[in-house]
C-alpha positions in Angstrom: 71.0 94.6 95.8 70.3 91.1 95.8 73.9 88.6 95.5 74.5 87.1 92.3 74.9 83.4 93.2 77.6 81.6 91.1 77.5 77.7 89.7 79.5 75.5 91.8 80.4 78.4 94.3 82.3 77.8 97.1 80.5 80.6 99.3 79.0 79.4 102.3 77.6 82.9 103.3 77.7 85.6 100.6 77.8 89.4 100.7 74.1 90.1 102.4 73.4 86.7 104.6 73.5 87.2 108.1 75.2 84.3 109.7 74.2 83.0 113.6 76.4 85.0 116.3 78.5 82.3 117.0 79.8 81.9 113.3 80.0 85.3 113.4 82.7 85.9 116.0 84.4 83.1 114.4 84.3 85.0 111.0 85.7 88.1 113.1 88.1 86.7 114.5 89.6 84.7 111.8 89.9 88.0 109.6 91.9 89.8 112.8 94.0 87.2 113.0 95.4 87.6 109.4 95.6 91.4 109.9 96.3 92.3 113.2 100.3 92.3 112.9 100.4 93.7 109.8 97.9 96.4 111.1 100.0 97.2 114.3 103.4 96.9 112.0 103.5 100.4 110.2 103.4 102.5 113.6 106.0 100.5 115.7 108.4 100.6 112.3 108.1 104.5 112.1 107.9 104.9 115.7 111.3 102.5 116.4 112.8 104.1 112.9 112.5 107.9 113.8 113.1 107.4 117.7 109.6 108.2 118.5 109.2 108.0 122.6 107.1 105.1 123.7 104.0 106.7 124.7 103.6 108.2 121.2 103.9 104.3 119.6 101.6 103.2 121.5 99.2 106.1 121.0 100.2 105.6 117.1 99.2 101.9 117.4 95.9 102.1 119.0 94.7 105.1 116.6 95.3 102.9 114.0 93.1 100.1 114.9 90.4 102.7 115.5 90.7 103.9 112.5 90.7 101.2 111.1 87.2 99.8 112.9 85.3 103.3 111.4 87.1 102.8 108.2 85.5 98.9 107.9 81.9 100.2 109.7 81.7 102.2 106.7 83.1 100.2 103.6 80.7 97.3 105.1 77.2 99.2 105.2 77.5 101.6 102.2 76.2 104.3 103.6 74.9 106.4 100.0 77.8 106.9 98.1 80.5 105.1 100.4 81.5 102.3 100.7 82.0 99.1 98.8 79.2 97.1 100.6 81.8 93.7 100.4 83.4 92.6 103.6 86.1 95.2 102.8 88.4 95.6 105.7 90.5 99.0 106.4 94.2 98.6 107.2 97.2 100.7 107.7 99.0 101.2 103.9 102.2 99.7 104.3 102.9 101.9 101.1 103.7 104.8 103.9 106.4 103.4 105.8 109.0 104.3 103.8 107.9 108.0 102.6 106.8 108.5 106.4 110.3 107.8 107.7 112.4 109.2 104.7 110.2 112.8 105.2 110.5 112.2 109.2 114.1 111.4 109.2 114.6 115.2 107.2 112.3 117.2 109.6 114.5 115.4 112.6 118.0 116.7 111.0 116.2 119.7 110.3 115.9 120.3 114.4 111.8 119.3 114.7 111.3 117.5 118.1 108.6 114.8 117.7 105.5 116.7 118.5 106.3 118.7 115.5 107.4 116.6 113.3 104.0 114.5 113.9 102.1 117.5 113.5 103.6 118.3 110.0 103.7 114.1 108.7 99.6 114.2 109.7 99.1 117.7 108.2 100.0 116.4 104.8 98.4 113.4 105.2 95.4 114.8 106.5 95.6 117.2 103.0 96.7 114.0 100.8 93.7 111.7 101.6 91.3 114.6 99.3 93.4 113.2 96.5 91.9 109.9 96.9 88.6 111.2 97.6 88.2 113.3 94.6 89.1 110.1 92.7 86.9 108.4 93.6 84.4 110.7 91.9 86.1 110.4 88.4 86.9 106.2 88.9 83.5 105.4 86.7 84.4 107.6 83.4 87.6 105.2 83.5 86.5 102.2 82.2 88.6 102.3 79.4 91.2 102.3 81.6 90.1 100.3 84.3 89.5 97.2 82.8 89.5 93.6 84.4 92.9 92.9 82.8 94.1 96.4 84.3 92.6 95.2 88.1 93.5 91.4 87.3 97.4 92.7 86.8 97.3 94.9 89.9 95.5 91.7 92.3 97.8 89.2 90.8 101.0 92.0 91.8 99.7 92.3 95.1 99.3 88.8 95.9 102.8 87.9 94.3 104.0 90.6 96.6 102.3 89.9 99.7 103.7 86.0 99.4 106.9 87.4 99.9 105.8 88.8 102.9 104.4 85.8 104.1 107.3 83.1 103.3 109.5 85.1 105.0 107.6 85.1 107.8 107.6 81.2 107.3 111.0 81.5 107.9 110.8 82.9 111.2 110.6 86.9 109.8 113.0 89.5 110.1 114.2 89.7 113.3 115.4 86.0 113.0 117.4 87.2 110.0 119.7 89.3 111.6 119.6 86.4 114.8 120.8 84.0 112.4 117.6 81.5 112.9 116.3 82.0 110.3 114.9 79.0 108.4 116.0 76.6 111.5 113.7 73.5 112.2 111.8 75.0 115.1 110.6 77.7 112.6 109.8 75.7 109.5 108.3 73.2 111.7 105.9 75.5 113.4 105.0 77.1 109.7 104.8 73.8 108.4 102.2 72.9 111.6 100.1 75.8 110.4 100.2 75.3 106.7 99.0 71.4 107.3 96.5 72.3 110.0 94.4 75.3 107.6 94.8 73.0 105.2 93.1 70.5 106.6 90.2 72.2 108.0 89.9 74.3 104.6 89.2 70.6 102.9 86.2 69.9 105.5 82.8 69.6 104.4 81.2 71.2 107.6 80.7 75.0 107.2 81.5 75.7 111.3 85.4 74.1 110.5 86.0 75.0 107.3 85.3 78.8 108.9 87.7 78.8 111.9 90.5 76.5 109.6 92.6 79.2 109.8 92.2 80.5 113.4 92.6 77.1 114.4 95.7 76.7 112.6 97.1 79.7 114.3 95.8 78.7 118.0 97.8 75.2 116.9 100.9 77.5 116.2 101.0 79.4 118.9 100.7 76.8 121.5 103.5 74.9 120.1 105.7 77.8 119.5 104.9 78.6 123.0 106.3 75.6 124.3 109.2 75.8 122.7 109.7 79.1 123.9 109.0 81.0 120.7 106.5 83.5 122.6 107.8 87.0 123.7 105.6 88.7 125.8 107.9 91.8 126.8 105.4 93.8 124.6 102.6 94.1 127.4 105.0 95.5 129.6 104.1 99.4 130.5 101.1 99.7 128.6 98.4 102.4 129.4 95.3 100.8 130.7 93.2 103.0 128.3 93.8 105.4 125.2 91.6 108.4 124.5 91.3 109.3 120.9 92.5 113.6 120.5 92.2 114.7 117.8 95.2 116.7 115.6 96.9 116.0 119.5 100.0 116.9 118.1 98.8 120.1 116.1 98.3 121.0 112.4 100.9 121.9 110.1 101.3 121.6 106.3 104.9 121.4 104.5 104.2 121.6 100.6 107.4 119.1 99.4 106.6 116.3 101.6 102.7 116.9 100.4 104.5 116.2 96.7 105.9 113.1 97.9 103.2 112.0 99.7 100.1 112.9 97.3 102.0 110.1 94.3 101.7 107.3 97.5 97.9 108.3 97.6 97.5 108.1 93.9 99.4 104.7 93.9 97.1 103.4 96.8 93.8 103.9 94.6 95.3 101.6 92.1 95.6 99.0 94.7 92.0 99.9 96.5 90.7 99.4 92.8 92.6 96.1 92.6 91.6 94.5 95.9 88.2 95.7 96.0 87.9 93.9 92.3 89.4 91.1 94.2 86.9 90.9 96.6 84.3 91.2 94.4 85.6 88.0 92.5 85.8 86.1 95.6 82.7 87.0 96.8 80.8 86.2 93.5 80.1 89.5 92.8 80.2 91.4 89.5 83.3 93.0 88.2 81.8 94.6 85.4 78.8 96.7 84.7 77.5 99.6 86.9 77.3 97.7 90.3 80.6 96.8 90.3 81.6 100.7 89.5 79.5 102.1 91.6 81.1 99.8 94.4 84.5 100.6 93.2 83.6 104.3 93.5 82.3 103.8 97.2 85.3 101.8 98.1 87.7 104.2 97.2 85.9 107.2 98.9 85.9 105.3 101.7 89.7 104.8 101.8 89.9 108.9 101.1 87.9 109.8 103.5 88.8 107.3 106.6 92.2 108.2 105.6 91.0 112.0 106.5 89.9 110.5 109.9 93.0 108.6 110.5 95.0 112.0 109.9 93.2 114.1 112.2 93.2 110.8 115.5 96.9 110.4 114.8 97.0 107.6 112.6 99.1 106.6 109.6 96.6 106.2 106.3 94.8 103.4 106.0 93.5 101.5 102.7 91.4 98.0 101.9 93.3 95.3 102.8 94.0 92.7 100.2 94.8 89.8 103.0 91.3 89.5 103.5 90.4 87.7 100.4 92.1 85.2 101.0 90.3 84.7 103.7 87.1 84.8 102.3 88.3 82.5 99.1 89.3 80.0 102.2 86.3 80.1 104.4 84.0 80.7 101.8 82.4 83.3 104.1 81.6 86.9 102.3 79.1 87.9 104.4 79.5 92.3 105.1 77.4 91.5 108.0 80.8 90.0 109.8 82.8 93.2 108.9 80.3 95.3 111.4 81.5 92.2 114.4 85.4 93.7 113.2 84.9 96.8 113.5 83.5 96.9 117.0 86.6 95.2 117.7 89.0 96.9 116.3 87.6 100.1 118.4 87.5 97.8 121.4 90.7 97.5 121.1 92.2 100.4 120.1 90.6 101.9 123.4 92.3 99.0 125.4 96.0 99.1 124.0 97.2 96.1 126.1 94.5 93.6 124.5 95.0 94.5 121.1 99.0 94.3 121.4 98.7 90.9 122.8 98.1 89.5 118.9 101.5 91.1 118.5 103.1 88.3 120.4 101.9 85.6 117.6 105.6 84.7 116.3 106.2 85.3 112.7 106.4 81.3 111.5 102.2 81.1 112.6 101.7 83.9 110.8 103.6 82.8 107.8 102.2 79.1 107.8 98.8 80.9 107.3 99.6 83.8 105.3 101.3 81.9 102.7 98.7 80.1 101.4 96.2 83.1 101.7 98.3 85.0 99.6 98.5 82.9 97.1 94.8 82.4 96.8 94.7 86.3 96.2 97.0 85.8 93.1 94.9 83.0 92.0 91.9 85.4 92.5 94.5 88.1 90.4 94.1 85.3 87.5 90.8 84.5 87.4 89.8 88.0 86.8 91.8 88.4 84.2 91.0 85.1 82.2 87.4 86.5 82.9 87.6 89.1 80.6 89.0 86.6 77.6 92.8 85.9 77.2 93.2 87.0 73.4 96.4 88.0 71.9 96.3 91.6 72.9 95.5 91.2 76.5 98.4 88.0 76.3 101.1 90.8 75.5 99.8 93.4 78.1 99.4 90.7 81.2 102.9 89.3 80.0 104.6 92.5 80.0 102.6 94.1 83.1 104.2 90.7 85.0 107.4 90.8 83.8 108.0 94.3 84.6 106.3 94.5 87.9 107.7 90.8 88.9 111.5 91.8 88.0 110.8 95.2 90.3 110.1 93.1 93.2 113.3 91.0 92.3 115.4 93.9 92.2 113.7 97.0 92.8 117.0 99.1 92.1 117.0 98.2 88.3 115.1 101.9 87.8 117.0 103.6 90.2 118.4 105.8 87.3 114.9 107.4 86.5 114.1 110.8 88.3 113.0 110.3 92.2 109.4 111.4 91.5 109.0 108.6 88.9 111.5 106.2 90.8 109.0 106.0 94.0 106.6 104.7 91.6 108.2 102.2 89.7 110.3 100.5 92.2 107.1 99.5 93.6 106.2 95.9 92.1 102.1 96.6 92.3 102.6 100.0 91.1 105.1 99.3 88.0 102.7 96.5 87.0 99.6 98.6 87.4 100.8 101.6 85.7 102.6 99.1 83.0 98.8 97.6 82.3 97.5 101.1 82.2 99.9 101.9 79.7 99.3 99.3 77.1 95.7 99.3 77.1 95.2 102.6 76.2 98.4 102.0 73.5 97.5 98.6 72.1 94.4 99.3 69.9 91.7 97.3 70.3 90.8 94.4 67.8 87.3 93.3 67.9 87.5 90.7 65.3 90.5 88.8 67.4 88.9 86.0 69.4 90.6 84.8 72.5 93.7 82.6 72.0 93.2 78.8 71.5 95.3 76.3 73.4 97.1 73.4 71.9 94.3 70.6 73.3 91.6 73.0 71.4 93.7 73.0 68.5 93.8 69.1 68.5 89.9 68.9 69.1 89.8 70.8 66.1 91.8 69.1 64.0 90.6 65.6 65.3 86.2 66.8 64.3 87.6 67.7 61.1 89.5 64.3 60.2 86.4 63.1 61.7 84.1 64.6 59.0 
């Protein structure tokens, strides 16, 4: 399929050019540096929350970015049916943190030792990833349901949410919470640093800096936050030299009530697959609309299903697209697949070689967040242009207004539904999710009203009135 090349576009490679090596690694690189730590995060914050021993971490962490190199190998080529063919990059789903450790913490008061209680988290999420599979095959007789407003909603949510994310890591992250540093001049200053330097390089006319702005941003962060002594480096200690990918190493086992649990995490991750590979569409100047962009949509999300499946049985949490990367590819203006084939290798690399890989780890969290901020926020930008793209009349005004409100004022206080059943509650007290589903909702409830034209600012209204007194 040839790209569609849009007027005025900011894409310096798009989706089929092959750049030169060189810009290549660059590319590579750029896009591991904005997911690596969240990649890595999910397995040490299960592993340190159930009491996992060390060597199992570790083995948790490197399975991940394996995974996570097939998973992008095959969302980037498209092999028939799957795949998205963008530069769709596999990640652990952050949405599993919380049900892994609430179902592990059980099965550890139950008695389960950790071989077991691995065995049976992996069963059902080796079971669970079908779910997402066989979605995938009934995603293109929902386009009354998927519409751009429904995936604008969900890609604005997730980039609202994700800025959280990144401004607290601005601040200096967690940890410096419960230090008491957070927000102290050393971390502002290094966030600020980054922030300034991406910036910067982001404004630059040649294609070569504009493309590393935001690797070199980082490199500037960490050297500085390295001199002052913001660098800890006690996470290379006793690392294995090489890991070996087993798979089910810890055994098989299926326990139906966590699969309950687990299987409505699965069905909330295709709503965010369909909203970041919409996203990445956009941002790539692709279409997000018409039979292309379904049958991508279709790929993409039996891609996530069934690298999920492969994650499962090498002993790694389930993985998803990644919605960090677009706003990579808004900054660099590089949408080229041909880099997420550079990504993968890597990620294999260095899942294979644990203490390489966990060497990213050590980037402290105001780099991150000077960076991350701002490509966050181009996602939500990227959340708004896909809605306006499908018109802003008054119909779609109420559902986007409502679908914010709801799924904004969740991620302010996610307790405010905390009366509703559990089943339902794990759903809605998820920002992305109560937005999406809200969406959902009201375009299948509002009726449609062909003859309503899109809604007509106060300027147009002026025009208007002016041409008239004119006449």
């Amino acid at each position: 399929m040839s790209d569609i090349p849009t007027e005025n576009s900011d894409i310096i490679y798009r989706v089929n050019d092959k750049p030169p090596f060189n810009q290549c690694i660059i590319g590579a690189v750029t896009h591991l540096l904005a997911i690596f730590v969240p990649m890595v995060a999910p397995a040490l914050i299960v592993g340190a929350a159930l009491n996992l021993p060390t060597e199992i971490t570790a083995y948790l962490v490197s399975m991940a970015m394996i995974a996570s190199g097939i998973g992008t190998w095959l969302q980037v080529n498209r092999y028939g049916r799957i795949g998205s063919g963008l530069l769709s990059i596999q990640s652990v789903n952050f949405s599993f943190v919380t049900v892994m450790i609430a179902l592990g913490s059980t099965m550890k008061a139950d008695g389960l030792h950790a071989d077991a209680m691995l065995s049976t988290l992996l069963g059902v999420s080796f079971v669970g990833a079908f779910l997402v599979v066989g979605s995938s095959f009934i995603l293109p007789y929902l386009k009354r349901v998927i519409t751009p407003t429904v995936s604008g909603i969900v890609v604005l949510m997730i980039g609202l949410s994700l800025i959280k994310v990144g401004i607290i890591d601005f601040g200096g992250g967690i940890s410096a919470k419960s230090s008491g540093t957070y927000g102290n001049y050393e971390n502002i200053g290094v966030g600020l640093l980054v922030l300034l330097v991406v910036i910067a390089f982001n404004c630059c006319q040649n294609a070569l800096l504009r493309m590393g702005g935001i690797a070199i941003g980082i490199v500037a962060g960490y050297v500085v936050a390295l001199c002052l002594g913001m660098v800890d480096f006690s996470v290379l200690h006793n690392l294995p030299l090489m890991t070996v990918p087993v798979p089910f190493k810890y055994g098989f086992s299926f326990d139906l009530h966590a699969f309950m649990v687990a299987g409505i995490i699965y069905m909330l991750s295709v709503l965010e697959a369909v909203g970041s590979i919409t996203a990445t569409a956009m941002v790539s100047n692709q279409p997000i609309d018409g039979p292309d962009y379904t049958s991508r949509l279709s790929g993409g999300v039996l891609a996530d299903g069934l690298v999920s499946v492969i994650a499962a049985m090498l002993g790694s949490l389930p993985l998803t697209t990644f919605s960090q990367n677009n706003g990579v590819i808004q900054m660099t203006g590089v949408a080229s697949r041909h880099i997420g084939k550079y990504i993968a290798v890597i990620l294999v690399f260095l899942g294979l070689f644990p203490a390489i890989g966990r060497f990213f780890t050590t980037i402290p969290a105001p780099v991150l967040g000077g960076s991350m901020t701002l490509m966050f926020s181009m996602i939500a930008i990227a959340g708004i242009r896909i809605i306006i793209s499908n018109g802003l009349n008054r119909r779609e005004t109420i559902i986007v207004a409502t679908s914010l409100g709801l799924g904004l004022g969740v991620s302010y206080d996610p307790e405010v539904f905390r009366v509703l059943p559990a089943s339902i509650y794990v759903l809605v007290e998820n920002p992305i999710c109560a937005g999406g589903l809200t969406a959902i909702f009201l375009n299948l409830l509002i009726p449609l009203n062909n003859n309503e034209g899109r809604c007509i600012d106060t300027a147009e209204l002026e025009i208007t009135s002016a041409e008239k007194n004119t006449d």
